[in-house]
N, C-alpha and C positions, 0 to 999 in steps of 0.2 A: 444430353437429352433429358433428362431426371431433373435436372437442376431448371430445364427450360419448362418441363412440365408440372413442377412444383412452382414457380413463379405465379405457371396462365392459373392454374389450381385446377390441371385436368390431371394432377393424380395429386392422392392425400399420400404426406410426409409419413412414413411408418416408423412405430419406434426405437427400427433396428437403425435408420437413415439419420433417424435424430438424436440419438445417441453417439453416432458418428461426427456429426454436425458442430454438438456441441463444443464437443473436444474440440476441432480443426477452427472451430469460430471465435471459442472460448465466450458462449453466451448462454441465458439459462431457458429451459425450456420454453416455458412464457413466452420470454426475447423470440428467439427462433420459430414461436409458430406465434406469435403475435396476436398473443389470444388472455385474456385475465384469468388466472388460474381461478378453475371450478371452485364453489363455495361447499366444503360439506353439508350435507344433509343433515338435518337437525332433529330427533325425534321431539313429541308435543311435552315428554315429560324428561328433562335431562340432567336430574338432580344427581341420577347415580353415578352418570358417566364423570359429571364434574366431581362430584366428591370421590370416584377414584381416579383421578387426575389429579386430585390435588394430595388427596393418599400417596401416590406416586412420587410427587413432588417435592412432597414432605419426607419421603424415606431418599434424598440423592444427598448422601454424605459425602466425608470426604475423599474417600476412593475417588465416589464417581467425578466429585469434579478435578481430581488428579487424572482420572480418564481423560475429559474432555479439553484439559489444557495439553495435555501429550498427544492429545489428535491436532489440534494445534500446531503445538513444537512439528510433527510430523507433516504439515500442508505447509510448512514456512520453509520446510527444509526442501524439500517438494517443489515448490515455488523455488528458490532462489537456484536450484539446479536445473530444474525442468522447465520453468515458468511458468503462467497460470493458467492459458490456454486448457491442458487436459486437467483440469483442478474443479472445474465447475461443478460437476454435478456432485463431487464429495463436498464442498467446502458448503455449495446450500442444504445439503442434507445435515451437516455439521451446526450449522447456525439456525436450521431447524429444530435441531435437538435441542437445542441450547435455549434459543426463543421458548418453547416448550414446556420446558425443567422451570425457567423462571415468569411466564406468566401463571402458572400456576402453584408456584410459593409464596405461600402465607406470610410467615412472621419473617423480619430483616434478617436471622440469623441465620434461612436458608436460601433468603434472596440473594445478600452481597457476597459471596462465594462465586454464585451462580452468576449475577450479574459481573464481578469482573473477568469470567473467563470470557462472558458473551463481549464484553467490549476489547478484548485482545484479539479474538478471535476475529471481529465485524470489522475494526482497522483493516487485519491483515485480508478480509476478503475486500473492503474497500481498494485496498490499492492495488491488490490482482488485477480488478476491474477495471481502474486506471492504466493497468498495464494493459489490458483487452482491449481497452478505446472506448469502455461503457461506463460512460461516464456519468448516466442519470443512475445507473445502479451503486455506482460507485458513494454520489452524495447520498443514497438512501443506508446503503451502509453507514455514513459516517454518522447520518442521525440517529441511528441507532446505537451504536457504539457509545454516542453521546448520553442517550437516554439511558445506557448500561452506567454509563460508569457513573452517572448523576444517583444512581439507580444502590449501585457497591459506595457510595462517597469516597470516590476514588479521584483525588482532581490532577493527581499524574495521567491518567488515562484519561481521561478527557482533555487535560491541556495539548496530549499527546495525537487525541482526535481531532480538537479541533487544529492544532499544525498542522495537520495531512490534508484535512476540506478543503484548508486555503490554498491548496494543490491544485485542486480540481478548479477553484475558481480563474488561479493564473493557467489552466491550459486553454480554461474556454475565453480567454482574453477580458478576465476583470483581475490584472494581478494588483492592481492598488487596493480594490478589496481584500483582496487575501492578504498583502501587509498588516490590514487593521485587526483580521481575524486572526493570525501568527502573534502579534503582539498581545491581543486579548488572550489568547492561550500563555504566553509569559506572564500577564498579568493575573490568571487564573489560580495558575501554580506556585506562582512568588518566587522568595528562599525556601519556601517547605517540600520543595521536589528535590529529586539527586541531582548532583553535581553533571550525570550522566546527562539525564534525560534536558536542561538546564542547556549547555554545550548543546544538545540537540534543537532546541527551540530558537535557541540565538542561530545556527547554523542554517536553520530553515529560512529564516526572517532574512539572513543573509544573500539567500539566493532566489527568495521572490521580490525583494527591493531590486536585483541584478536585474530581474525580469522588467520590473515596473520604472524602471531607469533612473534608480535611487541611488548612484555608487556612492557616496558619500556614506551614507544612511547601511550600505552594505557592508561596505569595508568596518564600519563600527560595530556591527552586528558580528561581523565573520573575529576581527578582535575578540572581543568577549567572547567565541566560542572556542576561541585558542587559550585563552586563560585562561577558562572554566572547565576544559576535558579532563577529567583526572590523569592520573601516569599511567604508563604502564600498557601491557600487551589485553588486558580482558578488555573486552565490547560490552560483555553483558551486565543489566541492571539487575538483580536480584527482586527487585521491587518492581522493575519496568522490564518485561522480557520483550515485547515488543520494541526493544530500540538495540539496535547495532551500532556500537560509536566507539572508537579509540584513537589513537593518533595516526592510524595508517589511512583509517576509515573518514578522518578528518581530512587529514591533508590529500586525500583525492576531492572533496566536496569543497575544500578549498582551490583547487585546481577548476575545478566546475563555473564556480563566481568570479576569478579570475579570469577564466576564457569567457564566459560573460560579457566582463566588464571591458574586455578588450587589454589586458593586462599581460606581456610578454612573459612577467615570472609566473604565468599560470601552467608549462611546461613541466620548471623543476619538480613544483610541486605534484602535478600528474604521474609524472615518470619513477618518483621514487612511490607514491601509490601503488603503480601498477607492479612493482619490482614485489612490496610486501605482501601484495596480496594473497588471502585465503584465495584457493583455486576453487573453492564449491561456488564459490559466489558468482553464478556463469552471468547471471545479467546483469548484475553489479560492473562486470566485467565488460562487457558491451557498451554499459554505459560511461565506463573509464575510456576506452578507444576513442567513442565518439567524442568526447570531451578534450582528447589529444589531437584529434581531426580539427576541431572547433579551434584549440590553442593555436597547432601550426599556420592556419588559415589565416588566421589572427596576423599571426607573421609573416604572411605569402609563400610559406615554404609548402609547395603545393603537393611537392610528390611524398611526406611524408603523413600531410595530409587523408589523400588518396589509400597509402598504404595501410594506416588505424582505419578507415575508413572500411575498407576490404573487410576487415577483423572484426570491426562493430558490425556490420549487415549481417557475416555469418553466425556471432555468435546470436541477436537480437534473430536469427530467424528457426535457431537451437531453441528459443523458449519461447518465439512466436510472440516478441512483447512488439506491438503495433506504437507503444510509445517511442519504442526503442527508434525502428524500422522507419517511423515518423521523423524522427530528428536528423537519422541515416540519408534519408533523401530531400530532405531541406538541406544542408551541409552536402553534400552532391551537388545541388543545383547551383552550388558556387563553387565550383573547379572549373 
C-alpha cells in the first residue's frame, strides 16, 4: 500500500522509508526521490567560509589521507562480502569527503594525495554501481576518477579507470567502443605500469573483444595476460590497490572468455578457479558459478548447468548484485 502511495505521490517518502529504500535498491538519495540535490545557500559575502575551507584543506596530511584510503580498504571489503546494495549511503558520503578535501586544495602537494585516494575510491563506487544496475551513476564516477587521477598524475589509475568505463559501455551494448577505450587505457600506461595492473588491462580487453565477437583479437589479448601475471600467490599491487589479480584470480577470468567464446576448455580452467578460491569473495563467487553454467551449456550438459546455476542465483541474491542476477536469468532462459 506505501509503495502504491508513494508512486500516485498521495503520501511523501519519509526519511526513515528512504533510508530503508536505499539499502534494498542500492540507489542514492537523488536517484530514489528523483529530485536534483538542493544547492546550498550562499551568503552575499563568502570570503571567510572559503578561506576556512581551504584552511581546512590545507591542514589534511598524511594521517588523514591514510584515513580515507582505510575507509576505502574497508567499503571494498564490505562490497566483495556484502555487495554494494547496503553501501550506498556511506560510499557517497565517502566520495563526498574526498571531493571536498580536494576541491579545496591549493598547491599539488596537497592535491595528489588527496586526489589519488578520490580516484581509488570513485572506481570502486563506480563499479558497485554497475553492480546496482546504475549505470548513468556509474559513468559519472568513472569521470571522476579520471579527472582524479589526471588530477594525482597517476596514469595507472586512470588507465585502470578508463578499463572499467569500457564496462559500462559493453553492457549498454556498445562493446566495440569499449575495445577502443581498453586499449587506449593500455596505451595510456605503456611498460611504465606493473606487470600486475598490465595482466589486468590485457585481461579486460580480452573479455570485451569475447563480448564484441573478436575471438581471435581475445584469445591474443587473454595470451599476453598469461605471460604478463607475475608468480605467485599475492593479488595485490602495492602501487595499484585497486586491482585483485593472480593466477587463481586469472584462470577464472580465463574460464569467463572461454565460455564466451564458446570454448569446451573453459570448464578446466573455471573448476580449478573455484577449487582456489578466497571464500570472502562472495560475488566473485557468484560470478564463477554463473560462468560454469555458461561453460556446461556450452557443452549441453544441462543438469550441471542448472545446478551452478542454483548457486550463482543464491549467492548473486547474498549481495543483491542485479549484474549478477542479470546474467543468472538470461542463462536460465536457456535450459
Amino acid at each position: 500500500m506505501y509503495v502504491s502511495e508513494w508512486e500516485n505521490g498521495k503520501r511523501g517518502l519519509s526519511d526513515r522509508y528512504a533510508g530503508i529504500l536505499r539499502k534494498l535498491l542500492g540507489v542514492t538519495d537523488a536517484e530514489l526521490r528523483a529530485q536534483a540535490p538542493a544547492l546550498a545557500a550562499s551568503s552575499a559575502d563568502g570570503y571567510d567560509e572559503l578561506l576556512s575551507r581551504i584552511d581546512a584543506a590545507g591542514s589534511v596530511g598524511e594521517s588523514m589521507v591514510q584515513a580515507f584510503n582505510d575507509q576505502t580498504e574497508l567499503l571494498r571489503t564490505m562490497d566483495r562480502q556484502r555487495g554494494a546494495a547496503g553501501l550506498v549511503d556511506q560510499m557517497a558520503g565517502h566520495l563526498a569527503a574526498l571531493e571536498d578535501a580536494l576541491n579545496f586544495a591549493v598547491l599539488p602537494t596537497a592535491r595528489r594525495p588527496v586526489a589519488l585516494a578520490l580516484a581509488g575510491a570513485s572506481t570502486l563506487a563506480a563499479w558497485q554501481a554497475i553492480d546496482s544496475g546504475a549505470v548513468e551513476r556509474a559513468w559519472r564516477h568513472y569521470e571522476l576518477a579520471k579527472r582524479a587521477a589526471r588530477d594525482a598524475e597517476a596514469p595507472m589509475y586512470l588507465a585502470h579507470a578508463m578499463a572499467e568505463q569500457a564496462y559500462v559501455l559493453c553492457e549498454a551494448g556498445r562493446p566495440a567502443l569499449g575495445v577502443d577505450l581498453v586499449r587506449d587505457a593500455r596505451c595510456t600506461v605503456g611498460q611504465s605500469g606493473s606487470a600486475r595492473l598490465r595482466a589486468w588491462l590485457y585481461a579486460a580487453e580480452a573479455e570485451i573483444c569475447a563480448h564484441a565477437g573478436m575471438p581471435d583479437d581475445s584469445r591474443r589479448a587473454l595470451d599476453e595476460a598469461l605471460t604478463t601475471i607475475p608468480p605467485g600467490p599475492e593479488d595485490r599491487d602495492p602501487d595499484m590497490l585497486s586491482i585483485f589479480l593472480n593466477g587463481t584470480h586469472l584462470a577464472r577470468w580465463q574460464g569467463n572468455v572461454l565460455a564466451m567464446l564458446g570454448d569446451g576448455d573453459a570448464v578446466t580452467s573455471l573448476y580449478g578457479a573455484l577449487e582456489d578460491m578466497d571464500p570472502s569473495f562472495v560475488r566473485a563467487r557468484a560470478g564463477l558459478h554463473t560462468d560454469l553454467a555458461h561453460a556446461h551449456l556450452t557443452r549441453a550438459e544441462y543438469d550441471d548447468a542448472h545446478t551452478h546455476l542454483r548457486q550463482a542465483r543464491l549467492l548473486a541474491g547474498r549481495t543483491g548484485s542485479v549484474r549478477q542476477r542479470r546474467r543468472v536469468d538470461m542463462l536460465s532462459a536457456r535450459l
